[in-house]
Gaussian input, Z-matrix of N, CA and C with variables (Angstrom, degrees):
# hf/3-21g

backbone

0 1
 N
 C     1     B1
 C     2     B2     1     A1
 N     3     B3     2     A2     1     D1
 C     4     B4     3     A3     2     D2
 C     5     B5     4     A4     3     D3
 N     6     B6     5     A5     4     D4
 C     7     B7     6     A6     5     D5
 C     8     B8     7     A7     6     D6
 N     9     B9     8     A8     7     D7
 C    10    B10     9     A9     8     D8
 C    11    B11    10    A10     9     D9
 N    12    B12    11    A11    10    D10
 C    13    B13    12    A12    11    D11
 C    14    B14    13    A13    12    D12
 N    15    B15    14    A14    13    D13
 C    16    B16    15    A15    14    D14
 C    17    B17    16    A16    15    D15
 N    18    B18    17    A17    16    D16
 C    19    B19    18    A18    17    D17
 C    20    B20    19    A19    18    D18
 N    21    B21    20    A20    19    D19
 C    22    B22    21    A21    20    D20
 C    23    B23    22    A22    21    D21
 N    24    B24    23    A23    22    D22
 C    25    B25    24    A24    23    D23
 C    26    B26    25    A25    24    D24
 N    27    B27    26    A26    25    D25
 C    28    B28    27    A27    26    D26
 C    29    B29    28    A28    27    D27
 N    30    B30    29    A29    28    D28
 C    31    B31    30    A30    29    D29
 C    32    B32    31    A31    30    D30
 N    33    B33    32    A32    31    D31
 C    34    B34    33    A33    32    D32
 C    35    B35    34    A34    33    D33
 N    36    B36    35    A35    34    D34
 C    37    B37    36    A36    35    D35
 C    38    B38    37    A37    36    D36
 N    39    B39    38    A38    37    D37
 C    40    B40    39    A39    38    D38
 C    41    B41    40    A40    39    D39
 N    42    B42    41    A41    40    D40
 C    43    B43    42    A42    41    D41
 C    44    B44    43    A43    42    D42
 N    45    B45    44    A44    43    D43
 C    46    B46    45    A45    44    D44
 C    47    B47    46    A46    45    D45
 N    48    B48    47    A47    46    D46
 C    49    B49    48    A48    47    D47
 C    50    B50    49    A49    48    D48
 N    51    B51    50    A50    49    D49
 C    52    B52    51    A51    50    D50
 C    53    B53    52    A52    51    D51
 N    54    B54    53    A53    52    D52
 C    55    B55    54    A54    53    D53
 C    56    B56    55    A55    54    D54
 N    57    B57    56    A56    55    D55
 C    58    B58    57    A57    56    D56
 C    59    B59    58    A58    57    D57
 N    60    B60    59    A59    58    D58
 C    61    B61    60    A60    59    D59
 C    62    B62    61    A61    60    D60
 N    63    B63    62    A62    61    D61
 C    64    B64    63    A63    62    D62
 C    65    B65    64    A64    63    D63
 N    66    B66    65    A65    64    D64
 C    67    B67    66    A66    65    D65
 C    68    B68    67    A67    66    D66
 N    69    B69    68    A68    67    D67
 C    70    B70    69    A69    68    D68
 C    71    B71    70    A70    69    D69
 N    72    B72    71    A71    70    D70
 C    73    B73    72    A72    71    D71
 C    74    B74    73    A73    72    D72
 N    75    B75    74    A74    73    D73
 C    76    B76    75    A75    74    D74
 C    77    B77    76    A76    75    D75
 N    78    B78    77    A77    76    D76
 C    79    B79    78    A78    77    D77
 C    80    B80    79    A79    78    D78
 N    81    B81    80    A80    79    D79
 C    82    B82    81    A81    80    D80
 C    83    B83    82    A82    81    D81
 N    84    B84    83    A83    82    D82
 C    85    B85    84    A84    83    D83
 C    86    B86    85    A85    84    D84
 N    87    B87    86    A86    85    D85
 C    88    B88    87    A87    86    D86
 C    89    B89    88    A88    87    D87
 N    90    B90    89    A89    88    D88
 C    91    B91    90    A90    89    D89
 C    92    B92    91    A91    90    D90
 N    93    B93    92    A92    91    D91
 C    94    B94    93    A93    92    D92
 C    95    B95    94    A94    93    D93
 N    96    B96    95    A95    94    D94
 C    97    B97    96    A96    95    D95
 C    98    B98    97    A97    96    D96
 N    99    B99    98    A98    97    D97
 C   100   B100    99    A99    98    D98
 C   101   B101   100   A100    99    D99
 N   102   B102   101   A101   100   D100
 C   103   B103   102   A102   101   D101
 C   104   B104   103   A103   102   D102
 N   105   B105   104   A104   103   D103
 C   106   B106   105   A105   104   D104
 C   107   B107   106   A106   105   D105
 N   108   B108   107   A107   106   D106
 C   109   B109   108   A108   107   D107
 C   110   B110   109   A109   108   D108
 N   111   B111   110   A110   109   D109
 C   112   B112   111   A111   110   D110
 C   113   B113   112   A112   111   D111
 N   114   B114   113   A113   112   D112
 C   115   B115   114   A114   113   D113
 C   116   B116   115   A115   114   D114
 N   117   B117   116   A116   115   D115
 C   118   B118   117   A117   116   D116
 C   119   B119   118   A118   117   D117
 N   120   B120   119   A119   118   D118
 C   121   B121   120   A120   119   D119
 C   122   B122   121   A121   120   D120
 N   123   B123   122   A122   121   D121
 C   124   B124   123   A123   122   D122
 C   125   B125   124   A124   123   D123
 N   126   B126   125   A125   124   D124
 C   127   B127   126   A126   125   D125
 C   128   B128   127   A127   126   D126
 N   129   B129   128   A128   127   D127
 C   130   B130   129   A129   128   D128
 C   131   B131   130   A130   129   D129
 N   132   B132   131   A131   130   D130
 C   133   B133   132   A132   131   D131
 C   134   B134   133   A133   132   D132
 N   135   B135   134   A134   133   D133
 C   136   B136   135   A135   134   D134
 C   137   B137   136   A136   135   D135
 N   138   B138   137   A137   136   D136
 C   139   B139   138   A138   137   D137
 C   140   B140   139   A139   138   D138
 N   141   B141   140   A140   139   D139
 C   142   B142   141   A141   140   D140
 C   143   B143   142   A142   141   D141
 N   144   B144   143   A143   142   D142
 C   145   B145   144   A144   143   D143
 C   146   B146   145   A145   144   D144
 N   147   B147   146   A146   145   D145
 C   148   B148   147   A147   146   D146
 C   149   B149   148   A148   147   D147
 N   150   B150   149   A149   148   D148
 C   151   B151   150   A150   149   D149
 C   152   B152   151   A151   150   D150
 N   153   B153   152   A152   151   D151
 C   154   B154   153   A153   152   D152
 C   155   B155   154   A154   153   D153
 N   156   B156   155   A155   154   D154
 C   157   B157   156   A156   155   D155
 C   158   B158   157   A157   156   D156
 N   159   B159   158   A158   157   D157
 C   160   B160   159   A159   158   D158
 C   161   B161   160   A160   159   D159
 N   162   B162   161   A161   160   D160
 C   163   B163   162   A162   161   D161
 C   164   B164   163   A163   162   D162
 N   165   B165   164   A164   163   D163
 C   166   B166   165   A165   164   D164
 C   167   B167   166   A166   165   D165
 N   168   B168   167   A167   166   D166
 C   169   B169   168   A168   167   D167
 C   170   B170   169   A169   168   D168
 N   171   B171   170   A170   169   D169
 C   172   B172   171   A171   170   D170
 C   173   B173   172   A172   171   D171
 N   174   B174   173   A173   172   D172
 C   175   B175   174   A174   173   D173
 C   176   B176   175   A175   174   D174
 N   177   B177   176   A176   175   D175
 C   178   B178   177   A177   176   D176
 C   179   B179   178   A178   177   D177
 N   180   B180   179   A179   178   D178
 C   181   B181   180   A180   179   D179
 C   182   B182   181   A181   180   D180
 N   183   B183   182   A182   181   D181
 C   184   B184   183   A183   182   D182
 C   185   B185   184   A184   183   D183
 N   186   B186   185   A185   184   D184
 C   187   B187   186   A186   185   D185
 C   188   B188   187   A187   186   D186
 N   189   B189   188   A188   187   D187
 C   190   B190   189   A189   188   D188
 C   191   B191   190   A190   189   D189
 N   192   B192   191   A191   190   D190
 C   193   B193   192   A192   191   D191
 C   194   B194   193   A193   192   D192
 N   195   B195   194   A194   193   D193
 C   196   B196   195   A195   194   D194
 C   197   B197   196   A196   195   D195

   B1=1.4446
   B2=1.5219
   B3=0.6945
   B4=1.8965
   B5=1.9959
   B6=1.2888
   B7=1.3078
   B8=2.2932
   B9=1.3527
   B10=1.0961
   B11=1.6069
   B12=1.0151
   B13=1.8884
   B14=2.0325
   B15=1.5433
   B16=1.4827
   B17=1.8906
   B18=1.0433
   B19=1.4512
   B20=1.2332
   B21=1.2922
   B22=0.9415
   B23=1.6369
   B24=1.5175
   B25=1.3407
   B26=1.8728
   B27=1.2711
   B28=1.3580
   B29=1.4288
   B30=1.8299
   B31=1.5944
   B32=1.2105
   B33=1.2557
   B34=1.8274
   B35=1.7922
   B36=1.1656
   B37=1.5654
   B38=1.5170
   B39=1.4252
   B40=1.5243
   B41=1.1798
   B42=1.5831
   B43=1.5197
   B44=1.3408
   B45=1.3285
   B46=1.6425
   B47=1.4585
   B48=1.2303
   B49=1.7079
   B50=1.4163
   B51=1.1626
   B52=1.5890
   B53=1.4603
   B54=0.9496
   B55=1.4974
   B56=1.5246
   B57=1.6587
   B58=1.2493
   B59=1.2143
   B60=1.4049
   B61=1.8856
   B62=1.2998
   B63=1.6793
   B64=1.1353
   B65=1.6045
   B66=0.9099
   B67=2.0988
   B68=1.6314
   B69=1.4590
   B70=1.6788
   B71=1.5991
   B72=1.1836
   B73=1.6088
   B74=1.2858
   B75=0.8923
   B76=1.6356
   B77=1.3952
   B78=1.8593
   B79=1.4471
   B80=1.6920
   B81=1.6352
   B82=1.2024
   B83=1.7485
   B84=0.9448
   B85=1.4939
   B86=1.5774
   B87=1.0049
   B88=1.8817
   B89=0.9745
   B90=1.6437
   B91=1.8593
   B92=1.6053
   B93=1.7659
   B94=1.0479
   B95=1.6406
   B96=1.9345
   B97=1.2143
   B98=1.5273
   B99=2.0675
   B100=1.3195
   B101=1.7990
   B102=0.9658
   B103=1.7388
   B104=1.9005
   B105=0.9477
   B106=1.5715
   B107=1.3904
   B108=1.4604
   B109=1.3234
   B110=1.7641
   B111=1.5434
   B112=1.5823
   B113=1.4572
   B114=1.2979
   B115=1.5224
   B116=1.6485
   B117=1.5309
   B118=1.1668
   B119=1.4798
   B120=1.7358
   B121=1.1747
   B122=2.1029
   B123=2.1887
   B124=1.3201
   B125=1.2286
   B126=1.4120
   B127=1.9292
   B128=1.1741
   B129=1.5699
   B130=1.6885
   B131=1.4896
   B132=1.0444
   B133=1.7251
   B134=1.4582
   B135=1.4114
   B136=1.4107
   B137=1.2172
   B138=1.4207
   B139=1.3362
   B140=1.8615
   B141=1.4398
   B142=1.4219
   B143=1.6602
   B144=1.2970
   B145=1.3024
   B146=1.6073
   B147=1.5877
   B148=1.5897
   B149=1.6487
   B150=1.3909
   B151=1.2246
   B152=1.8715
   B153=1.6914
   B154=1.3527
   B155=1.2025
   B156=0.8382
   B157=1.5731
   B158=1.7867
   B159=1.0629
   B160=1.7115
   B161=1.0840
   B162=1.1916
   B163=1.2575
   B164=1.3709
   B165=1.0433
   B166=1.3247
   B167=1.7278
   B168=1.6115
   B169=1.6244
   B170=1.5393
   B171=1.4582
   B172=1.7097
   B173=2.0421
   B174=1.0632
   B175=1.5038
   B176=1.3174
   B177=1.0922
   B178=1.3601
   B179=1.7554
   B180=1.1041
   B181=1.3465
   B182=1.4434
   B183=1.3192
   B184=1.7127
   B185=1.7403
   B186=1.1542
   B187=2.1378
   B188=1.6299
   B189=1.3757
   B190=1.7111
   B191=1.6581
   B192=1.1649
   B193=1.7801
   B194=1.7117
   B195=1.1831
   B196=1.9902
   B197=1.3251
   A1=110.53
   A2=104.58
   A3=122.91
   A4=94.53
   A5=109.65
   A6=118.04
   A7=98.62
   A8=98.99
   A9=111.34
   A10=126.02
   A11=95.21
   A12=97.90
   A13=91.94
   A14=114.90
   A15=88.80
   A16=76.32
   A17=145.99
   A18=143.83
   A19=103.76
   A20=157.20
   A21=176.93
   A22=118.53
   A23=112.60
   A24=88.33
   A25=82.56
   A26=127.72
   A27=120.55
   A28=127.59
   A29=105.91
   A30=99.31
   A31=112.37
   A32=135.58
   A33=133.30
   A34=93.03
   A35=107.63
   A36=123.46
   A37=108.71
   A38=114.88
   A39=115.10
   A40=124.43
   A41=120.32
   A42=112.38
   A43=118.87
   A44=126.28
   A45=135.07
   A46=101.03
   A47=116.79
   A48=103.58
   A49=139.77
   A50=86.27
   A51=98.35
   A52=127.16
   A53=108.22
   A54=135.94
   A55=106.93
   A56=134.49
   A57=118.03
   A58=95.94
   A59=156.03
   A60=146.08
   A61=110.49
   A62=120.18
   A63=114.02
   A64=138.80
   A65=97.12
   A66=114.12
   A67=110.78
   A68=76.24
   A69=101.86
   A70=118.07
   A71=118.38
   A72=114.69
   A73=90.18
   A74=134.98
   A75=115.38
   A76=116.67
   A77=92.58
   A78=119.04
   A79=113.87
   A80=106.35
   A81=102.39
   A82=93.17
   A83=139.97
   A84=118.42
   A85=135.25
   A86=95.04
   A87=105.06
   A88=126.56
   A89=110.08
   A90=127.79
   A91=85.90
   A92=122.20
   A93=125.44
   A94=108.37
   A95=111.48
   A96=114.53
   A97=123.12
   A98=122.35
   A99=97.99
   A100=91.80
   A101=142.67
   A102=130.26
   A103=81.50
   A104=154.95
   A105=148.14
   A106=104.63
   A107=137.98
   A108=137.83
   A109=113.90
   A110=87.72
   A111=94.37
   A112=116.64
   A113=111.10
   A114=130.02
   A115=88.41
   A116=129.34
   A117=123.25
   A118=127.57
   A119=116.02
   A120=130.34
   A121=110.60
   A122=104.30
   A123=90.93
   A124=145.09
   A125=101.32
   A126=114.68
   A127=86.53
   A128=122.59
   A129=111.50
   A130=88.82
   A131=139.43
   A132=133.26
   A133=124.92
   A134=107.40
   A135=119.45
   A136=134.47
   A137=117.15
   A138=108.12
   A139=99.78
   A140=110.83
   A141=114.30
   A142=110.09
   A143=127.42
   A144=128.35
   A145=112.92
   A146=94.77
   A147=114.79
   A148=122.37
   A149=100.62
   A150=130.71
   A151=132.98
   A152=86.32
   A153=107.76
   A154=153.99
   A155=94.49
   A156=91.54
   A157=90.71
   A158=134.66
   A159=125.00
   A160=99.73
   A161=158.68
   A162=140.96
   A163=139.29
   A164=98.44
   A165=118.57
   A166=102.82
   A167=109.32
   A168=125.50
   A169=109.91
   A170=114.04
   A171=118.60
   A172=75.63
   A173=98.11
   A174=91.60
   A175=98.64
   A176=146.40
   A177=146.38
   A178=95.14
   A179=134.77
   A180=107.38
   A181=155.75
   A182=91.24
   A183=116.12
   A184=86.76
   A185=112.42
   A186=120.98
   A187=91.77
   A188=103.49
   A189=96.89
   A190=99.90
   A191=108.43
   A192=110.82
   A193=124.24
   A194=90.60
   A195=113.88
   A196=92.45
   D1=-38.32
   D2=-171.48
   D3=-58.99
   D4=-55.70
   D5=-160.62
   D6=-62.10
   D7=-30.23
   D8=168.98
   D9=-58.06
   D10=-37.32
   D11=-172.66
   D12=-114.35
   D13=16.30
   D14=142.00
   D15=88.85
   D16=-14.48
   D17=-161.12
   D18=-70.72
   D19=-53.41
   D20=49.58
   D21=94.94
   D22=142.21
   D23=-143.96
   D24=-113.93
   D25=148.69
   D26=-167.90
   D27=-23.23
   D28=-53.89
   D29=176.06
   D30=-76.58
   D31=-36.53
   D32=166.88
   D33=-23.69
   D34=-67.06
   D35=-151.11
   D36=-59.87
   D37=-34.82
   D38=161.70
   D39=-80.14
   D40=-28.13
   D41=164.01
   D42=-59.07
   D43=-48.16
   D44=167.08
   D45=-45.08
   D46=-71.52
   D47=171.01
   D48=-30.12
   D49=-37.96
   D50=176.82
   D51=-95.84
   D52=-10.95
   D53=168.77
   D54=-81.49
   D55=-47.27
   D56=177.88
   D57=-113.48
   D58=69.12
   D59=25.13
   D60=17.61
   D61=-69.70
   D62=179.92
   D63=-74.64
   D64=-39.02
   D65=174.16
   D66=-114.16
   D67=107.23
   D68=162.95
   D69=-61.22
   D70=-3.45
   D71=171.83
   D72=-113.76
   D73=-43.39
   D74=178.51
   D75=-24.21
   D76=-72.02
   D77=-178.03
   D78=-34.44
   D79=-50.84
   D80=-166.66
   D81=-76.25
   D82=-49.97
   D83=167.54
   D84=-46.04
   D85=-2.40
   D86=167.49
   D87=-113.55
   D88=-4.06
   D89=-169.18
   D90=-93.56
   D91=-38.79
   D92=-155.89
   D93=-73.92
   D94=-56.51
   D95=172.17
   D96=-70.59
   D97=-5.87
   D98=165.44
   D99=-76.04
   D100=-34.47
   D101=-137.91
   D102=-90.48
   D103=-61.49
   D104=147.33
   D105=-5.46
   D106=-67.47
   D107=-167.38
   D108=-72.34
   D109=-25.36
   D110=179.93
   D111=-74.57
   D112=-18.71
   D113=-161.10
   D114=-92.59
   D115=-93.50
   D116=151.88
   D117=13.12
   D118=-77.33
   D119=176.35
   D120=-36.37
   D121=-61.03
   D122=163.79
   D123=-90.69
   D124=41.21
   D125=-164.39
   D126=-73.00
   D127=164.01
   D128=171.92
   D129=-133.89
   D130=53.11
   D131=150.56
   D132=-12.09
   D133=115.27
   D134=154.35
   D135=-146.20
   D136=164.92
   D137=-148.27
   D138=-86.83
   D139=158.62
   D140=-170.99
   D141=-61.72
   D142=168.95
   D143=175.81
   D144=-53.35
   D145=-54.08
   D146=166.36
   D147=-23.70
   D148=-57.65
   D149=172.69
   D150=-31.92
   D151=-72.73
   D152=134.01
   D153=-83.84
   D154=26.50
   D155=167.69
   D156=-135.82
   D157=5.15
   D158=138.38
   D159=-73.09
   D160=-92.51
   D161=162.22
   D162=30.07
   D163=-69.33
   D164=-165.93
   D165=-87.61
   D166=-39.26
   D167=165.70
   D168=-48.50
   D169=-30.58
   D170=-152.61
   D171=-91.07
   D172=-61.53
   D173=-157.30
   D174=-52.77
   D175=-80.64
   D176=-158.19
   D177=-37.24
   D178=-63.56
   D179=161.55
   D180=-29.51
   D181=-29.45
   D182=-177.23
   D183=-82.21
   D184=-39.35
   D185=-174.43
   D186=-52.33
   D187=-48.00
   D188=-141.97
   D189=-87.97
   D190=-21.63
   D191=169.23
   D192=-65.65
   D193=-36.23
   D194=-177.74
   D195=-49.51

């Protein structure tokens, strides 16, 4: 995972390299969690209407106490 987000510190990053060079199941376990992270990466999350507007209810309280 680490090698994924870039964590990894140069020689880490060539041993991992060289390691899935060598193992074909590796590989397919790293083909799997970059295409997972990639998916993730364009999720676009937001919070429900519901959400905000508790939110937005809480603050205006915090306004009207000040």
């Amino acid at each position: 995972m680490k090698r994924l987000y870039h964590e990894t510190s140069a020689e880490e990053t060539r041993e991992i390299d060289k390691a899935l060079l060598c193992d074909s199941q590796l590989q397919q376990q790293y083909r799997e969690m970059a295409a997972t992270k990639k998916e993730l990466d364009a999720a676009k999350l937001e919070p429900s209407d519901a959400t905000i507007k508790k939110i937005l209810h809480y603050a205006q309280g915090l306004k009207e106490h000040s």
